[in-house]
N, C-alpha and C positions, 0 to 999 in steps of 0.2 A: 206866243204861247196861247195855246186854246182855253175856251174857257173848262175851267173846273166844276164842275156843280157835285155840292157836298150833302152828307147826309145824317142823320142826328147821329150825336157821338153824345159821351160821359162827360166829358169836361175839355178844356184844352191841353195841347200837349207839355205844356209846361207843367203844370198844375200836377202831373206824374214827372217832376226830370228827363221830361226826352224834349232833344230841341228841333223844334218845328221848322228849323231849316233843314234840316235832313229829308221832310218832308217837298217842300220843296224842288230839291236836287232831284226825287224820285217824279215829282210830276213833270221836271223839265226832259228826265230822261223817256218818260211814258211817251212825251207829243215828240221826241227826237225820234222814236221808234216806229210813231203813228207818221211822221213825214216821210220815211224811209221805207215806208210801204209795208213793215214787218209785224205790226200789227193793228186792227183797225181803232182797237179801241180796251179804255183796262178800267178795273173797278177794283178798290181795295179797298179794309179795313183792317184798321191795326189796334190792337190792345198791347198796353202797357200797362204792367203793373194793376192788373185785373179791369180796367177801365178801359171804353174803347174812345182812343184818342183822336182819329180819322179815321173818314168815311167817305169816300170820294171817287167821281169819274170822271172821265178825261176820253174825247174821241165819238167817236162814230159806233153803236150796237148791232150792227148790222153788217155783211157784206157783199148783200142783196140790196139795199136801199140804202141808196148815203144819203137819206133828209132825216133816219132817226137815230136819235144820240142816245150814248149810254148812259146811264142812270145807275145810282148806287141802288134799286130796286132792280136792275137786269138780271133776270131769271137764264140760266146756263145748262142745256144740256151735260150732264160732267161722263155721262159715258162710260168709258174704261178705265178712265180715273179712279170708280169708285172702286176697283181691285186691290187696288190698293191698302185701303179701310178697311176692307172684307179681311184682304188675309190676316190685315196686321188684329183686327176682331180674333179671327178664327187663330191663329196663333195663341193669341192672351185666354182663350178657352181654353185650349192645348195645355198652357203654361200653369191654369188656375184646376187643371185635370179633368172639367168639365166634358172634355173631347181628346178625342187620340185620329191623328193621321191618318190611321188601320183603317178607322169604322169604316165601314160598307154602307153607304146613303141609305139603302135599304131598313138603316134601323131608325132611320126620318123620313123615309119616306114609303111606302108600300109600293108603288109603282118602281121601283127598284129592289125589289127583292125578285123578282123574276129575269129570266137570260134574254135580252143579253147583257141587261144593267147587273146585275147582282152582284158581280165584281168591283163595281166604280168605289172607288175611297174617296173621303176628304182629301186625300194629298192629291190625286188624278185631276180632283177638279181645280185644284192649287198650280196645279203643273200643266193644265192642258191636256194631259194625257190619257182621258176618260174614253176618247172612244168616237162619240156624240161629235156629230156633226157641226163644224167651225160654221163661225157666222158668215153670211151672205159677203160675196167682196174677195174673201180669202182662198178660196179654189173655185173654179171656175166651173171644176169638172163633179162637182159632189151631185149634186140634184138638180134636175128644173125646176127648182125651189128652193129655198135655205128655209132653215128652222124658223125663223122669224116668220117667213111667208107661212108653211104651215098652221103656224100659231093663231096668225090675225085670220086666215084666209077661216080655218075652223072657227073661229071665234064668231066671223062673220055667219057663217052656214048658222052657229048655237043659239044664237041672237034672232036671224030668218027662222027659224023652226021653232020660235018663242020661248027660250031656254031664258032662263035669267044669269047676269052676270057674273052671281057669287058663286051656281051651282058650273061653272064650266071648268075643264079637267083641263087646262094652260098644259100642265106635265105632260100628258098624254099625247096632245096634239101635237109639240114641239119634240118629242121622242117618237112620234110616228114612223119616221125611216128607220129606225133601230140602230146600229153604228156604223160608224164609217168604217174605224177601224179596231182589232181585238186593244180591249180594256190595257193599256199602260206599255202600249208599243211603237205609239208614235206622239209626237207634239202638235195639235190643232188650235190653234185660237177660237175659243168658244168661250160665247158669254152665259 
């Protein structure tokens, strides 16, 4: 078994009725998983009963360098994960009436209130169906540049040309190609 290194927690797991051999069975299953090549390495914490009862990692944080180990402080890129959040947020707005699916982004934002955004809805961007150009990786054939390039590459230029941070137009520059395809006619993955 690899070593565990734990991280401050509420109290022990008993101390709430949960039995810390469960806990156990899950760190033996972690380094079954770290030997079998399937993952390098895991960090979890778990609350019970509003208290968090473990905090702990197991493995390797890295899969560039295997001399650093993971840490219950390992910071995680989470990615496309956070879509998830998003919608189910953007949903509970929906649900509390706050928001409606319809809206046309253009009423958040000005930079979509003109063609060829003017049509984009909260659902388009729900669905991928917006339009806007998928992220770098996903078509091969969209630009010699993805949005993302765009974005850093102007950022770079606003920054050379002594623009300050706060005042730079992110929107603009990453909607500079205009769309790939008309507003809610095909499915693109874009972040």
């Amino acid at each position: 078994m690899r070593e565990i290194r734990f991280g401050a927690t509420d109290c022990r797991p008993e101390e709430t009725g949960y039995d810390s051999g469960r806990l156990q069975v899950l760190n033996e299953h972690l380094d079954r998983l770290i030997d079998m090549g399937v993952i390098n390495g895991a960090q979890y914490t778990i609350a019970h009963k509003g208290k968090i009862i473990a905090n702990a990692a197991i493995g390797g944080g890295s899969a560039v360098d295997e001399g650093v180990q993971m840490q219950t402080e390992t910071t995680f890129g989470l990615a496309s994960i956070t879509k998830t959040f998003c919608a189910i947020a953007v949903m509970k707005l929906v649900e509390d009436g706050y928001l409606r699916l319809d809206q046309r982004l253009g009423e958040f934002y000005d930079h979509f209130n003109k063609p060829p955004f003017d049509k984009i809805t909260v659902w388009h961007l729900l669905t991928h169906t917006s339009g806007l150009f998928p992220d770098g990786g996903c078509y091969p054939e969209v630009t010699p540049k993805n949005a993302w390039d765009l974005v850093y590459d102007a950022y770079a230029m606003h920054l050379k040309n002594g623009g300050k941070p706060d005042d730079f137009d992110w929107m603009a520059a990453g909607t500079s190609p205009g769309l790939r395809t008309a507003t809610g006619t095909e499915w693109a993955y874009c972040s």
